[in-house]
C-alpha positions as CSV (number, residue, x, y, z in Angstrom):
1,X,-2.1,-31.8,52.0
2,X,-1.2,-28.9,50.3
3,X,-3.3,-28.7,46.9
4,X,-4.8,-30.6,44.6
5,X,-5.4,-30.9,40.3
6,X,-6.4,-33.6,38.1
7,X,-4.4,-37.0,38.9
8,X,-1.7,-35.3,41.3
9,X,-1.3,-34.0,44.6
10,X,1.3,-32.4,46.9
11,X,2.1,-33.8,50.3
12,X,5.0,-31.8,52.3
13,X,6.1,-30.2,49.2
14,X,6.5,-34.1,47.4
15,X,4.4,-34.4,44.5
16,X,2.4,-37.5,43.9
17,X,1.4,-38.3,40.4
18,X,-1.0,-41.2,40.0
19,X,-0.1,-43.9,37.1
20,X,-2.3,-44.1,34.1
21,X,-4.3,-46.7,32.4
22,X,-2.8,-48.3,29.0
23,X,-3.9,-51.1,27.4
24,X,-2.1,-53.0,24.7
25,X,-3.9,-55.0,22.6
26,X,-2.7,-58.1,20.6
27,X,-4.3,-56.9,17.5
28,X,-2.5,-53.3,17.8
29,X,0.2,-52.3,15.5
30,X,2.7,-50.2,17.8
31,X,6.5,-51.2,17.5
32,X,7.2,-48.7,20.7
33,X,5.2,-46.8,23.3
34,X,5.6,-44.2,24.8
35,X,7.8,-43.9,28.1
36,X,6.0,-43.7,31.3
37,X,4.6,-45.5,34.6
38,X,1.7,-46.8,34.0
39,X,-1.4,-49.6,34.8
40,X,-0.9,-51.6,31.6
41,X,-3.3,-54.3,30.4
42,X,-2.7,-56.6,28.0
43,X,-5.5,-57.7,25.4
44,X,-5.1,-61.1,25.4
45,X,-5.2,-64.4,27.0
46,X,-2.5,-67.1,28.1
47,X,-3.8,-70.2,28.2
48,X,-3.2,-72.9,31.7
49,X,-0.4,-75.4,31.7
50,X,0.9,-74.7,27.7
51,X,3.9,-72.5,27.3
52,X,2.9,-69.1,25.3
53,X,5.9,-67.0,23.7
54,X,5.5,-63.2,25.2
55,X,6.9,-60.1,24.6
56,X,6.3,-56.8,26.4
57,X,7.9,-53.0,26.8
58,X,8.8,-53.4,30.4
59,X,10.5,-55.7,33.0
60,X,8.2,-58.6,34.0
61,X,9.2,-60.6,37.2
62,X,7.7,-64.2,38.2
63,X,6.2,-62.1,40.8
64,X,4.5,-59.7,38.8
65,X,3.3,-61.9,36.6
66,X,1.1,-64.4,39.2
67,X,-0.1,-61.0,40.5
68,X,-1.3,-60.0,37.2
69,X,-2.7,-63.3,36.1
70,X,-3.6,-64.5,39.4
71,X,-1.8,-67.6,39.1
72,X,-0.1,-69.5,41.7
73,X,2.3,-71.1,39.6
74,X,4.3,-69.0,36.5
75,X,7.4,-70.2,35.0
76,X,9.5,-68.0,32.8
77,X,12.1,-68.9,30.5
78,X,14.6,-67.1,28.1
79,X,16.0,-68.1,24.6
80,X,19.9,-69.3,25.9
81,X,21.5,-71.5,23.0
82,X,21.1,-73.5,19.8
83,X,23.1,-75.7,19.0
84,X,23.1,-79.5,17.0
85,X,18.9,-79.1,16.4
86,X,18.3,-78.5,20.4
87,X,16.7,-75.1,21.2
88,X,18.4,-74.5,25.2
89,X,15.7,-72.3,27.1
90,X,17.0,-70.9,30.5
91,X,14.3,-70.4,33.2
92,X,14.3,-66.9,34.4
93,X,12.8,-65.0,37.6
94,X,13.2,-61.7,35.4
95,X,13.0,-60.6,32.2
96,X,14.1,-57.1,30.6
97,X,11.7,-55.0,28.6
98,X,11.9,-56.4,25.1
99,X,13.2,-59.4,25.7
100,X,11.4,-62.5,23.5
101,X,10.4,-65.2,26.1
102,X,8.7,-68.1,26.9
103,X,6.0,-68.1,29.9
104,X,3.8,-70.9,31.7
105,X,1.0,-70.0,33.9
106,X,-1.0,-72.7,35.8
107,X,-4.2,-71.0,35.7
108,X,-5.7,-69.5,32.3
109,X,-5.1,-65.4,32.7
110,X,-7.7,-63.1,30.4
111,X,-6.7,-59.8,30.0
112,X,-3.6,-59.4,32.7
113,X,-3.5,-56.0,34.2
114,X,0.5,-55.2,35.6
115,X,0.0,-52.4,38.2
116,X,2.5,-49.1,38.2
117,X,5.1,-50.4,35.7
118,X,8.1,-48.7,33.9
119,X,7.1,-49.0,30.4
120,X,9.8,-48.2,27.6
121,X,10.1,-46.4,24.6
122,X,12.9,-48.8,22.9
123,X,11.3,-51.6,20.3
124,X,10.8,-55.7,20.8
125,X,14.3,-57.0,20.8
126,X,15.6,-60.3,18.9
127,X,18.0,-62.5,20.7
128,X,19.8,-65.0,17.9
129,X,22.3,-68.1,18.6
130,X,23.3,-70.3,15.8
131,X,21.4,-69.7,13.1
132,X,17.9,-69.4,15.0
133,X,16.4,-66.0,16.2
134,X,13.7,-65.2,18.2
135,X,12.5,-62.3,17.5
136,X,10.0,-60.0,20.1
137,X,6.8,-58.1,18.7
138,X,4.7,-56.5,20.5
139,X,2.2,-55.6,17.1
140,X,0.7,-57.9,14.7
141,X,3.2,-59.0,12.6
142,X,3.4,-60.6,8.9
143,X,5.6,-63.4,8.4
144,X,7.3,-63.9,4.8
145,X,6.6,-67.5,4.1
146,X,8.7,-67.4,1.2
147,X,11.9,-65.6,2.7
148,X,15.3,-66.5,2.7
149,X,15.1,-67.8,6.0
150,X,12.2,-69.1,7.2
151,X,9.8,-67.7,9.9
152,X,8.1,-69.7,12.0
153,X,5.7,-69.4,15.2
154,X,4.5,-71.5,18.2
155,X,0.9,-72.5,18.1
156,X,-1.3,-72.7,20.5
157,X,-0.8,-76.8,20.5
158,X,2.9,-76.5,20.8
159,X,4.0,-77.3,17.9
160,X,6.1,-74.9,15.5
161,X,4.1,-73.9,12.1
162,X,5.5,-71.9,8.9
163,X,2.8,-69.5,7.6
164,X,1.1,-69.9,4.7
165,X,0.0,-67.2,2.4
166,X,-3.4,-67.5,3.9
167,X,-2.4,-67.2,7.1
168,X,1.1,-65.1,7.6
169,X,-0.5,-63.2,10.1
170,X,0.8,-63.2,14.0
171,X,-1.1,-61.5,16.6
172,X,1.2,-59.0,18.8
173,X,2.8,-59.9,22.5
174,X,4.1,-62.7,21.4
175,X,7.5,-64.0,19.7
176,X,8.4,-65.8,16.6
177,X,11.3,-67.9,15.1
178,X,13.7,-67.1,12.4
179,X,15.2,-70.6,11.4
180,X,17.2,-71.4,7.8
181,X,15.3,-73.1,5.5
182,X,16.5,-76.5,5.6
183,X,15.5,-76.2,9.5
184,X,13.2,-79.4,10.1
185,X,12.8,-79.7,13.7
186,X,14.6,-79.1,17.1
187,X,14.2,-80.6,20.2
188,X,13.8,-77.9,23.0
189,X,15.8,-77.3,26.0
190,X,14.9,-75.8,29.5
191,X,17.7,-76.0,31.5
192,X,19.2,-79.1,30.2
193,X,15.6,-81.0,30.8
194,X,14.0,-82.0,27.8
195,X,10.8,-80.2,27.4
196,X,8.3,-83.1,26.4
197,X,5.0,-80.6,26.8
198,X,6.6,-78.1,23.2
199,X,6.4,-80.7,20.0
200,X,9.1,-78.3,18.3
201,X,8.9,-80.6,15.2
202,X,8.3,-78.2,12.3
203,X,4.8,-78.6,11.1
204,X,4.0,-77.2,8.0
205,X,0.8,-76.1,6.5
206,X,-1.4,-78.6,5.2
207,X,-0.8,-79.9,1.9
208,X,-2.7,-81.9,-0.4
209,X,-0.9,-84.7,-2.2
210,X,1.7,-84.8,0.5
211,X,4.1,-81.9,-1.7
212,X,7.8,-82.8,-1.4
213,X,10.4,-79.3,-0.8
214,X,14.3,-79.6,-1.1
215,X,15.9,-78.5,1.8
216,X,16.1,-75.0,0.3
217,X,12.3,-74.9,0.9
218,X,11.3,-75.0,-2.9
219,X,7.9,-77.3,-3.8
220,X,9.1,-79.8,-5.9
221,X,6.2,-79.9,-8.8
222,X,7.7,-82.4,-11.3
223,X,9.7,-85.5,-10.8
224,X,12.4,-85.3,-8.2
225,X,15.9,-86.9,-8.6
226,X,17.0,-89.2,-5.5
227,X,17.9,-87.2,-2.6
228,X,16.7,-85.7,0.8
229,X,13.5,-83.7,1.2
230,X,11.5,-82.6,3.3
231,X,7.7,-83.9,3.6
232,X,4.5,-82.7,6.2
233,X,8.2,-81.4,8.7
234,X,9.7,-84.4,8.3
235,X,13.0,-85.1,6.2
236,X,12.6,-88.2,3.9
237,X,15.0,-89.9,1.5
238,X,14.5,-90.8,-2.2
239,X,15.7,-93.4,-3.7
């Protein structure tokens, strides 16, 4: 050994920098980082045996991830297809930096540190089929519950929820959905086996009275004429 200063040494004339701490935090705001190899931790939890949406600034392998979460058991899968209300998820042993996806741990994983990885500098990514998005973000995000196309997000009891104007807010790391407004329910996909354990029936925010919406998403507030609407994510007919 040669010399020595700060967090790097030289070996034979080949310089050794160690990796830095980062932490990224759910509640964060930061739509890039900045390049570099780094010990990153991520503030928050994912939760045994449900499927979590994720999204983070560098690649993520199956392997990586039971390191990091110390689980014996991960299962990854990426947004692939939608088509004729069925959301198709293909399972995955790698996914890019970016990249929206769906993840499965058997074990519940607080706080995952990933050791020396190559973070990037580009922002979340969206990946869109048919007229669904999933779109990646790795800072809390405010979803428009009034948009032209509706956003909605995957709870923690698998079920897909619309925001409400008292709670639009989605914590960061995590991915949401971008669906048209007369959207009222999918079935969901992981390579062509029917994923029982995701309810991906579109359940709305509570509402008192049981409030009818067309299938434009507008509350109906006086008396509707016959037709189809949509009522607590389901679509019901009147007469």
């Amino acid at each position: 050994m040669k010399s020595r200063n700060n967090n790097s040494f030289v070996i034979d004339d080949v310089k050794v920098t160690a990796s830095k701490p980062v932490t990224i935090s759910e509640t964060g705001t930061a739509t890039t980082f900045e390049a570099q190899l780094a010990d990153v931790t991520l503030g928050r939890t994912l939760s045994a045996g449900v499927w979590s949406t994720l999204c983070l600034p560098f690649d993520v392998t199956t392997e990586a991830m039971q390191t990091a979460t110390g689980a014996t058991e991960v299962k990854m899968c990426t947004f692939y297809d939608y088509a004729d209300e069925k959301m198709t998820f293909k399972k995955t042993d790698e996914v890019t930096a970016g990249t929206p996806f769906l993840v499965k741990v058997n074990t519940t994983a607080i706080n995952p540190t990933f050791l020396l990885v190559d973070v990037k500098s580009e922002e979340a990514k969206t990946v869109t089929y048919g007229d669904v998005s999933m779109v990646g973000c790795y800072g809390q995000t405010d979803l428009d519950p009034d948009g032209e196309r509706m956003a909605v997000f995957l709870t923690a009891d698998g079920s897909l929820k619309r925001p409400s104007a008292a709670s639009w807010t989605m914590k960061g790391l995590r991915a949401y959905f971008i669906v048209p407004k007369s959207f009222a329910g999918a079935r969901v996909i992981i390579d062509d086996e029917e994923v029982t354990a995701i309810d991906a029936v579109l359940k709305p925010e509570p509402q008192s009275g049981g409030e009818l919406y067309s299938l434009t998403g507008q509350r109906q507030t006086q008396s509707v004429r016959p037709g189809i609407y949509i009522n607590n994510g389901k679509k019901v007919i009147i007469k």
